[in-house]
C-alpha positions in Angstrom: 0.0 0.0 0.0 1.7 3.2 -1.2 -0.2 7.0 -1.3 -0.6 8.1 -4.5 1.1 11.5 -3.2 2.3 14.1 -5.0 4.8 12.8 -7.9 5.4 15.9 -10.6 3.6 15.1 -13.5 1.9 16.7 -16.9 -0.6 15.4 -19.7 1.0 15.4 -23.2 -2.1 16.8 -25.1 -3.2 18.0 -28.8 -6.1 19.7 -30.2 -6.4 16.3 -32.8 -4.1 13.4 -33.8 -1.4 13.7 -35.5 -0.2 17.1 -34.3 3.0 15.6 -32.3 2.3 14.0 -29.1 4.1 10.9 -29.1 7.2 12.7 -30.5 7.1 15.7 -27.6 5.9 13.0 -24.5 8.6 10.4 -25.8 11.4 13.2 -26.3 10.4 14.4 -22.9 11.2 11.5 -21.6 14.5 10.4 -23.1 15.5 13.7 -22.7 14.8 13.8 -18.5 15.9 10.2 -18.5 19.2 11.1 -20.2 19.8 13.9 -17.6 19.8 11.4 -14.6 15.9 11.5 -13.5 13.5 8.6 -12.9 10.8 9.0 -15.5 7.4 7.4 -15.1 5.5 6.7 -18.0 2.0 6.9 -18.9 -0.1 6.9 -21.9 -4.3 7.1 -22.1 -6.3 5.0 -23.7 -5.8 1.3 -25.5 -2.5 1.7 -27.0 -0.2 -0.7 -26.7 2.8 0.8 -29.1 3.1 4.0 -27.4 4.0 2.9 -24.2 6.6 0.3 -25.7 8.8 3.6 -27.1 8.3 5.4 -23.8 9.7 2.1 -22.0 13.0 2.7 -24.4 13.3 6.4 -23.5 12.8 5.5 -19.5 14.0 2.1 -19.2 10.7 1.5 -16.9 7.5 -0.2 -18.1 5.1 1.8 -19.8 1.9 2.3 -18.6 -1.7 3.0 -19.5 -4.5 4.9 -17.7 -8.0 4.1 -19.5 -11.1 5.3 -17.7 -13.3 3.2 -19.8 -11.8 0.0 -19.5 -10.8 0.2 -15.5 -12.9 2.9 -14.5 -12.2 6.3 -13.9 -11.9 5.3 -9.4 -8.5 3.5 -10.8 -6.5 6.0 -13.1 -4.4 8.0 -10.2 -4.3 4.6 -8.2 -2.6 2.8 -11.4 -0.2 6.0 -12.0 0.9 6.3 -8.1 1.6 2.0 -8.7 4.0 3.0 -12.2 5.0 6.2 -10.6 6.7 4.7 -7.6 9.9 6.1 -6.9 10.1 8.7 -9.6 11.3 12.3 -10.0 8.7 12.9 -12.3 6.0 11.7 -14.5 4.8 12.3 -18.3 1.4 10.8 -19.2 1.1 11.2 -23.2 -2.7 12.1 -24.4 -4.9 10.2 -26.7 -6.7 11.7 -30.1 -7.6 15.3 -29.2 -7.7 16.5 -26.0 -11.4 16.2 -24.9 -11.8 13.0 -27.4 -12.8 10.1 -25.7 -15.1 6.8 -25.8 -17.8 7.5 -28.9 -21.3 8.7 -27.2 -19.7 9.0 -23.6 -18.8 12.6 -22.8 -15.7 12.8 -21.7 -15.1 9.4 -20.5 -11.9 7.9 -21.1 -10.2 11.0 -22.7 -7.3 12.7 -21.8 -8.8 15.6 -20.6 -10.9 13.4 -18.2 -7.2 11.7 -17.3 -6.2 15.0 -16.2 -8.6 16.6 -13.9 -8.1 12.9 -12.4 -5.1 12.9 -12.0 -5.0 16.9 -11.4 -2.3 17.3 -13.8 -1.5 20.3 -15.9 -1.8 19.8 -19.9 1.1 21.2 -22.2 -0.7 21.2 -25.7 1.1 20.4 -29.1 -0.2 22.3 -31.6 0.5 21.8 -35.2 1.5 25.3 -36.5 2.5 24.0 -40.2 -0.6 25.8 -41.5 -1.5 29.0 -39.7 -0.5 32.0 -38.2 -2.2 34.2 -36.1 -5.3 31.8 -35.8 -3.1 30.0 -33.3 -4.5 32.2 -30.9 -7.9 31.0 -31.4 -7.4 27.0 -31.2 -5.3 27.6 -28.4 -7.8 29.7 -26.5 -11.2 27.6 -27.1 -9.2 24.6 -25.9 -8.4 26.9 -22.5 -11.6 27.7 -22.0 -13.7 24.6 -23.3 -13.4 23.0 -19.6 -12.2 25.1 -16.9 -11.2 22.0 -15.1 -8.5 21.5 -17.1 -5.6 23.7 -17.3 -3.9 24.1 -19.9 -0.9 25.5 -18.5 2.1 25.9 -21.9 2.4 24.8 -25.4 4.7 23.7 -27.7 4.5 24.3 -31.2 5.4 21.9 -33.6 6.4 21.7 -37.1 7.2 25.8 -37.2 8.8 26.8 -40.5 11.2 29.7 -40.0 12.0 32.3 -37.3 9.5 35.0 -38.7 6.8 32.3 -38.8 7.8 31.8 -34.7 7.9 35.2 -33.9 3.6 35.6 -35.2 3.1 32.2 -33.5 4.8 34.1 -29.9 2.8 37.2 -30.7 -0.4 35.9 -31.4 -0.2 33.1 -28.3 0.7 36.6 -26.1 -2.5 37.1 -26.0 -4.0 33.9 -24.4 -1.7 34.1 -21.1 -0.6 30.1 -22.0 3.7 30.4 -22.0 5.1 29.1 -25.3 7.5 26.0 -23.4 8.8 24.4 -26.8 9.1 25.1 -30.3 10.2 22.4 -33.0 10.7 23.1 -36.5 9.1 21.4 -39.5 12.3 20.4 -40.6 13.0 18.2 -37.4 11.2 14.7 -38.4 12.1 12.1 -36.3 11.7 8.7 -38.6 9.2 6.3 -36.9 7.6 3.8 -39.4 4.2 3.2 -39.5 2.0 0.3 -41.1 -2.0 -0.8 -40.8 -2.7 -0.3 -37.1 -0.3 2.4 -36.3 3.4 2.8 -35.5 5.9 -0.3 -36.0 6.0 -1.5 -32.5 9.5 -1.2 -30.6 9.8 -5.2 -30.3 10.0 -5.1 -34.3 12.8 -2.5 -35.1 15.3 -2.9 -32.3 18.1 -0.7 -33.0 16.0 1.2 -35.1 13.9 2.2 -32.4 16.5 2.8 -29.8 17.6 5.3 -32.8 14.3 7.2 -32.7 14.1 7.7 -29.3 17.4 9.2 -29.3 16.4 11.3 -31.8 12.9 12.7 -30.2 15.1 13.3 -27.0 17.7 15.4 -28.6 15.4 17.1 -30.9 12.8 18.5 -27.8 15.5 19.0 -25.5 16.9 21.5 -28.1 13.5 22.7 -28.7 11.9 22.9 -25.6 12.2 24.7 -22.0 13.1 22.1 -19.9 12.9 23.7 -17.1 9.6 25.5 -18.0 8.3 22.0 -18.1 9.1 20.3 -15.1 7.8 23.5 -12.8 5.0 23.3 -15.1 5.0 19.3 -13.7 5.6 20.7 -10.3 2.4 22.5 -10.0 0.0 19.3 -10.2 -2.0 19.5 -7.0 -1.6 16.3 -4.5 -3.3 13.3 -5.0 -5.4 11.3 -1.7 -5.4 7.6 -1.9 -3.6 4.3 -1.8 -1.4 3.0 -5.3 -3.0 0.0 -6.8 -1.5 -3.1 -5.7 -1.8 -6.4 -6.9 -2.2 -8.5 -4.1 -4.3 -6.1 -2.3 -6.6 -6.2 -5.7 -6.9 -9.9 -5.3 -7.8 -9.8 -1.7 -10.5 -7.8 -2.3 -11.5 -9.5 -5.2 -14.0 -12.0 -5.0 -12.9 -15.4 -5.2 -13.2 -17.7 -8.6 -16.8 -19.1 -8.3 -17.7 -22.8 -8.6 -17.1 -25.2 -11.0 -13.3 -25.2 -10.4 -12.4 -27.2 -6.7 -11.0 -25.3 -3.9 -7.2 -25.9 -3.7 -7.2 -27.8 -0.2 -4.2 -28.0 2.3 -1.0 -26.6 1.3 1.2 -29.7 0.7 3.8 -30.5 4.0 6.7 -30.6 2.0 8.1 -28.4 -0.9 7.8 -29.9 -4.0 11.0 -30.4 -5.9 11.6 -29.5 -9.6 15.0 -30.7 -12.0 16.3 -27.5 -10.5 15.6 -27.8 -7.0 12.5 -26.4 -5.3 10.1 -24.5 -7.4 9.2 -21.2 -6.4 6.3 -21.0 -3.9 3.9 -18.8 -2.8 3.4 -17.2 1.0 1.0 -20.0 2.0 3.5 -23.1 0.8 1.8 -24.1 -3.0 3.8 -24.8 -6.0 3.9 -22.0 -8.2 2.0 -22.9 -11.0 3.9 -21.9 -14.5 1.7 -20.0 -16.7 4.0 -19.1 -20.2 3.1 -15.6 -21.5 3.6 -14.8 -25.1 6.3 -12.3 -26.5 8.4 -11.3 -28.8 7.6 -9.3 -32.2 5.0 -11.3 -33.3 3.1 -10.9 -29.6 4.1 -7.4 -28.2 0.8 -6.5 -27.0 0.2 -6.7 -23.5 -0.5 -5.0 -19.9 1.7 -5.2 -17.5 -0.6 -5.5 -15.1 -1.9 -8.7 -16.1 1.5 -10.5 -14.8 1.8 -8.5 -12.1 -2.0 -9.9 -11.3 -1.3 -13.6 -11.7 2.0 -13.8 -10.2 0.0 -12.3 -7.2 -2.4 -15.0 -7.6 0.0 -17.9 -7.2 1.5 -18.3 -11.0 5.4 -18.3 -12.0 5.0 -16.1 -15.0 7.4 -17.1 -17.8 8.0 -15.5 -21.0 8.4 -17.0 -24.4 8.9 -16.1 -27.9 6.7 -18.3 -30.7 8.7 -16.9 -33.3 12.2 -18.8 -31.8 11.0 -20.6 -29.3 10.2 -24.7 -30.3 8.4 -25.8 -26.8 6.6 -24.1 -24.2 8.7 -23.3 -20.9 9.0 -26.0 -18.6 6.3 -27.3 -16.6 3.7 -25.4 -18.1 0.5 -25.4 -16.4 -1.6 -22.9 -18.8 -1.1 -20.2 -21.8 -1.6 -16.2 -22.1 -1.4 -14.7 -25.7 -1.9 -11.6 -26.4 -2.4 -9.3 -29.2 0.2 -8.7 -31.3 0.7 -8.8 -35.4 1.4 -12.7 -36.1 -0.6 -11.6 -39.7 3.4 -10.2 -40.4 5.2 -13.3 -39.1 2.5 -16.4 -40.3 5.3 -17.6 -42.5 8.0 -17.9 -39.5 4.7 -19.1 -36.7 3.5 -21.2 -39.6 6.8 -23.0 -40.1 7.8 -23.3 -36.2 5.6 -26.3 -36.3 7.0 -28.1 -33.2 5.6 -24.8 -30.9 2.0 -25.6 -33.0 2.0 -28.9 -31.8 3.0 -28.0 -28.6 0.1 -25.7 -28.3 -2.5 -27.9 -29.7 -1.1 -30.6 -27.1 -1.6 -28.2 -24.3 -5.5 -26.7 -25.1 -6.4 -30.5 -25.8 -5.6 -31.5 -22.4 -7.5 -29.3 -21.3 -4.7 -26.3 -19.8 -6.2 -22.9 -19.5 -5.5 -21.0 -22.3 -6.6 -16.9 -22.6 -6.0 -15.6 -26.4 -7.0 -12.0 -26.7 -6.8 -10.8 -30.9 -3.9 -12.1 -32.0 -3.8 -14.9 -30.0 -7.5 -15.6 -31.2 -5.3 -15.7 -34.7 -2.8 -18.0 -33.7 -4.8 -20.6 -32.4 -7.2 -20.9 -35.9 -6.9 -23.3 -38.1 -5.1 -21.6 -40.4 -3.8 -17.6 -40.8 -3.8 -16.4 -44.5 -4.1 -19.5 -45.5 -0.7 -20.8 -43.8 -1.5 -23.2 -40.9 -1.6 -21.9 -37.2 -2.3 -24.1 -33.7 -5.3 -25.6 -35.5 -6.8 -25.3 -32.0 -10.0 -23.6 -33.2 -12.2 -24.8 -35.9 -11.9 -21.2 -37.3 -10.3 -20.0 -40.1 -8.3 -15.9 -40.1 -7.7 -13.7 -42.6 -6.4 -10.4 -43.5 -9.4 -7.6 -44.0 -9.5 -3.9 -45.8 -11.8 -3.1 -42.7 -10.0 -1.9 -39.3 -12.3 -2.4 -36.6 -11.8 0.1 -33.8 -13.6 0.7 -30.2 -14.8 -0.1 -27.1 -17.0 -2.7 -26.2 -19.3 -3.1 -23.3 -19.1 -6.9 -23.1 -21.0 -9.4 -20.7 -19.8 -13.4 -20.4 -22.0 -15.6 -22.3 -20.3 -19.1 -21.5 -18.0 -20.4 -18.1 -14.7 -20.3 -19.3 -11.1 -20.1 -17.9 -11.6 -16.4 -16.9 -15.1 -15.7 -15.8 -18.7 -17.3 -15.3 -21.7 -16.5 -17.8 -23.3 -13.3 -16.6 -19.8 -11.1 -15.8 -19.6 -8.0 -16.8 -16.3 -6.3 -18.7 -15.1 -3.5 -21.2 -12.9 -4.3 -23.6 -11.5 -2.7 -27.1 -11.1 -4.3 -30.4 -8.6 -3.2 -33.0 -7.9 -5.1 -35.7 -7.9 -5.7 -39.5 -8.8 -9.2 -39.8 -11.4 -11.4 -39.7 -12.0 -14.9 -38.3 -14.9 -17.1 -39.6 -16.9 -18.0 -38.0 -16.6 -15.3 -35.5 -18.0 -17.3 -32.3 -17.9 -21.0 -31.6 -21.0 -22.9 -30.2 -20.0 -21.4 -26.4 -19.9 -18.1 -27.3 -16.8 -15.9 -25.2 -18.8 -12.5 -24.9 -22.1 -10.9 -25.9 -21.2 -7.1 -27.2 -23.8 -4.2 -27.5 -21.9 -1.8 -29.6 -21.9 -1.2 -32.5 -24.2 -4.2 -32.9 -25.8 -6.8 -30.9 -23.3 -10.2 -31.5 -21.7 -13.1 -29.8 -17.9 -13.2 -30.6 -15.1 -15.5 -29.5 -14.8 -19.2 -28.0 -15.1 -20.9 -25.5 -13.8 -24.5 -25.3 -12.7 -26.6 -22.9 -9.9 -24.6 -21.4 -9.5 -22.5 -23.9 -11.1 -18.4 -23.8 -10.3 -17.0 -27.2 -11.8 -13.5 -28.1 -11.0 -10.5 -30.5 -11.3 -8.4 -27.1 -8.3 -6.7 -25.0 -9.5 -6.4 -21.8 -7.8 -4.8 -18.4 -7.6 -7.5 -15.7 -6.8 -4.5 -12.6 -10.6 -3.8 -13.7 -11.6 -7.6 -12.4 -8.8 -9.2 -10.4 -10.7 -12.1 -10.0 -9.6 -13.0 -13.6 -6.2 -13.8 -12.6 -7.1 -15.9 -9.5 -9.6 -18.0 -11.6 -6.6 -18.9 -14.3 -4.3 -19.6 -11.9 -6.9 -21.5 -10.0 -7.5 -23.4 -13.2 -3.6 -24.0 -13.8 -3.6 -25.7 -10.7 -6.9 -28.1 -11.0 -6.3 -29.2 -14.7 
């Protein structure tokens, strides 16, 4: 249990997307990183690229804060739990600044992000195509929500010094201190492909590259300084820092069919290695292998913080170069991802298919969220996948995008019929069919469906979902790795 406090932070924002947010909040962070200070990092929303570049420019896991899909009582808990220990804190927006979840208000956008977290907002404005009208976008998003300050801006893509010096003058006007200007000139090279940005896992030295780049460019280019007093003057936060075992405790526990777990055994039991890790109360450990690498980048870190709290020895693989699943595994998290670019190399590491298959047909627990949905079809663009699912994937010229509101329809692995939970698609495929005969979830949004699977062990959905939003999750996986 840790207070949330009073950590120095500031929201990234932009009137829309594209103006320069990742560039400033990632530069911002590489460049305070490279001057000796702990930087937490945040990002709003869904995204899952984002926060893998801020993790290269901090060397500390990146973060997200999503009202919709944890609820708005958990944002400054799940920042004071990433922002532990830090000298300061950079949350990077989402879309515009007062975009959020479609039909909600404000929910789940940054500016709801910062009033929670009481954080001031340095905008990025795209300058490349005005003038003195800079005044005007810059004071309607002051005065749009007075509950949000808007307290500097940094202009971006700025042509020449005379085009800066009407940019200053007109923004004199508005009160709101120019902290950063970065010329159009300045582009910092970060590929981008069907769903965004090439994630970090995929470019390597690349992306180590960029980052560099982004920090040098805004350190040159912004006020520093300005910033973190800017950062300074968030007001304190009241509460406790989420926690993962504290979530499970006050979780409910997993509900009937699985057995209870019994007596802890009287002696520890003994791997090839020695004694396997245990947890506080004297059970095994039980290994649950967690999907990685390029092809599976896609994940919160939350969710192994969560089941390592609930009893699991978490261990990372790599389906791209890894032929077997780690040793003694007891059940199988995949999340998203792009496998669509690597089918060829999944397709052809055929021992790691088997493997899989082998594991789902005992009946393991196995959670597949998007791409993992993909990787345990039948087949993925026509090359063959885990063949675990009588389903078949393709590539689509349709990107589905959003939130869901999503209820349980069958008992699976992570929850009984009847539970309640947000989630977010984002994809560019489809799988057909698109739910088995047990259903995983029942959506509203944008149309009444059933999607996913639900078989045996196995809970495979097109849905991301936030375990710190339902604990429970974790313990009823874990419970499941242990009774299988």
């Amino acid at each position: 249990m840790g207070s949330v406090g009073s950590v120095p932070r500031l929201v990234v924002a932009a009137p829309a997307s594209g103006s320069g947010k990742t560039t400033v909040a990632t530069g911002l962070m590489a460049a305070w990183s490279a001057r000796g200070m702990a930087v937490s990092p945040h990002k709003v929303g869904p995204d899952y690229i984002d926060p893998g570049y801020h993790a290269l420019a901090t060397g500390r896991v990146g973060r997200n804060l999503d009202a919709y899909l944890c609820g708005a009582e958990l944002v400054a808990p799940l920042f004071a739990h990433g922002a532990r220990g830090c000298d300061i804190a950079v949350v990077e927006g989402v879309m515009g600044l007062f975009d959020g979840a479609s039909g909600e208000g404000e929910l789940a956008s940054t500016a709801q992000v910062a009033k929670l977290l009481r954080a001031p907002v340095v905008l990025v404005v795209d300058a490349s195509a005005q003038a003195r009208s800079v005044a005007a976008l810059v004071h309607g998003f002051v005065s749009f929500d007075p509950e949000v300050r808007v307290g500097g801006v940094i202009l971006n893509k700025v042509a020449s010094d005379r085009h800066e010096a009407v940019l200053r003058e007109a923004l004199e006007a508005t009160g709101v201190p120019v902290l950063g200007v970065l010329r159009r000139g300045a582009v910092v090279e970060t590929p981008s492909r069907h769903l965004g940005l090439v994630p970090v896992a995929e470019r390597a030295a690349d992306a180590v590259a960029a980052v560099e780049a982004m920090g040098a460019m805004v350190a040159e280019g912004c006020d520093l300084a300005g910033l973190v007093a800017l950062a300074s003057s968030a007001g304190p936060l009241v509460g406790a820092a989420w926690d993962a075992d504290e979530a499970l405790v006050s979780s409910p526990p997993p509900p009937l069919p699985f057995p209870s777990l019994g007596a802890a055994p009287p002696d520890p039991p003994v791997g090839p290695d020695g004694p396997r890790p245990q947890t506080p109360d004297g059970l095994e450990r039980a290994v649950v292998a967690l999907a990685g690498g390029a092809a599976f980048s896609f994940s919160y870190a939350e969710h192994a913080e969560l089941l390592t709290s609930a009893g699991a020895e978490v261990v990372t693989f790599d389906p791209l170069r890894d032929e077997e699943l780690p040793e003694g595994t007891a059940g199988l998290v995949i999340g998203g991802g792009f496998p669509e670019v690597y089918a060829a190399e999944l397709s052809a590491n055929e021992r790691l298919r088997k493997a899989v298959a082998a594991l789902a047909e005992r009946g393991a627990p196995v959670a597949a969220e998007c791409a993992g949905l993909l990787y345990l079809c039948r087949e993925l663009d026509g090359m063959p996948m885990c063949g675990v699912l009588d389903a078949s994937a393709r590539m689509s010229e349709r990107l589905t995008l959003g939130y869901r509101d999503a209820v349980a329809v069958s008992d699976g692995v992570l929850a009984v019929a009847g539970t309640r939970m947000r989630g977010h698609e984002f994809h560019r495929t489809v799988v057909e069919p698109g739910a088995g005969a047990s259903p995983a979830w029942g959506v509203r949004v944008p149309e009444r469906r059933v999607e996913g699977f639900v078989e045996g062990g196995v809970h495979a959905s097109y849905l991301h979902t936030h375990w710190a939003s339902a604990p429970g999750v974790a313990r009823r996986f874990v419970e499941r790795c242990r009774t299988s």
